[in-house]
C-alpha positions in Angstrom: 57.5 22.8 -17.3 59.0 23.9 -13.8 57.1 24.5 -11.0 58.8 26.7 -8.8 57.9 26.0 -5.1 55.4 28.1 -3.2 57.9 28.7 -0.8 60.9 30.1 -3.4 57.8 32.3 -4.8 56.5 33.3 -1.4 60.6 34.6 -0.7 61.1 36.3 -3.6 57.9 38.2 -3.8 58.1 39.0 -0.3 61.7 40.4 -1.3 60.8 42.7 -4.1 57.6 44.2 -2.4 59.6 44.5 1.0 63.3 45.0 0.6 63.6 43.2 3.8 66.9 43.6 6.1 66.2 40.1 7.3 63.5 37.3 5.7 62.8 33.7 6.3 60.2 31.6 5.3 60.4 28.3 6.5 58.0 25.2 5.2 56.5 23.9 8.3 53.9 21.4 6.4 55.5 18.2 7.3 55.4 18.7 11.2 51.3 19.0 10.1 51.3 16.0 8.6 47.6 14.3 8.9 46.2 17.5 9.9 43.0 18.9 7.7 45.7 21.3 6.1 48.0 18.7 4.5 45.6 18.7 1.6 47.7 21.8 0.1 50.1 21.7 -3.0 52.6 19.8 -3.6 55.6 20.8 -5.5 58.4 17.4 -6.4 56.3 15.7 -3.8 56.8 18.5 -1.0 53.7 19.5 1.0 53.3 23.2 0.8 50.4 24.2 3.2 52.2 25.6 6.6 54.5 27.8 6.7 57.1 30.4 8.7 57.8 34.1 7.8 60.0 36.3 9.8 60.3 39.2 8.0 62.1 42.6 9.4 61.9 45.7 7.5 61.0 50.0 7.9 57.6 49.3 6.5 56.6 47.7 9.8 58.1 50.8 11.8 55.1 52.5 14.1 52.3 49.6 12.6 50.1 47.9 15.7 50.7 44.3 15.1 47.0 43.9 13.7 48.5 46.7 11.0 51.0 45.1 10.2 49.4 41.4 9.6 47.1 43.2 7.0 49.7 45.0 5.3 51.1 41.6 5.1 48.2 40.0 3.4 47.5 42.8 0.8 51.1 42.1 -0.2 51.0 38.3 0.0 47.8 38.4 -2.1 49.1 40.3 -4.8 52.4 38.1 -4.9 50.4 34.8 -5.1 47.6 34.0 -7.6 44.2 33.4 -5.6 44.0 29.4 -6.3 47.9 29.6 -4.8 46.9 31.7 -2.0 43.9 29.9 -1.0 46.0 26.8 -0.4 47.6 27.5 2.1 46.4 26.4 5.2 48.6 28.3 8.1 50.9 31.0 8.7 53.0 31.9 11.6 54.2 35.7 11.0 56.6 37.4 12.6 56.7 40.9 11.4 58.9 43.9 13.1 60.8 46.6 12.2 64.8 46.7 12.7 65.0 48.4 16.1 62.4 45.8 17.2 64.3 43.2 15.8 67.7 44.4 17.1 66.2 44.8 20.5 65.4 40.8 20.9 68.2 39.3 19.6 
């Protein structure tokens, strides 16, 4: 059987739900290596615990940011199963709509 990396599932859910004009989601785990979340999954021998999302799309448009992070998490916990989502340890968001983004590039 292949496992499929929480990080490829993480992208593509995150890309059905969202239709994103921009997405990244970037494995951060081994920079946290020894910390208390290293005890996450591991997928071929990668960590999976921390990670990066920057994700830019409309649904995001005239959300507070506090909005917006739970609108994140609804989505992110129907995308991951709850033994999945419980193992990760961190997440750095970075969530804005396109006029946002295009204003700090």
């Amino acid at each position: 059987m292949i496992k499929v990396s929480l990080q490829d599932r993480m992208t593509q859910g995150l890309k059905d739900m969202y239709n994103p004009l921009f997405l990244e989601v970037v494995n951060d785990s081994e920079q946290h290596r020894g910390h208390k979340g290293m005890e996450g999954r591991t997928v071929s021998g990668k960590l999976e615990s921390h990670f990066s999302v920057t994700l830019v799309c409309d649904a995001f448009l005239n959300l507070t940011r506090i909005q917006r992070h739970r609108h994140f998490y609804d989505i992110l916990s129907k995308i991951l199963e709850k033994k999945t989502y419980s193992e990760i340890h961190a997440l750095s968001l970075r969530l804005v709509s396109p006029e946002e983004f295009e204003r700090n590039l």
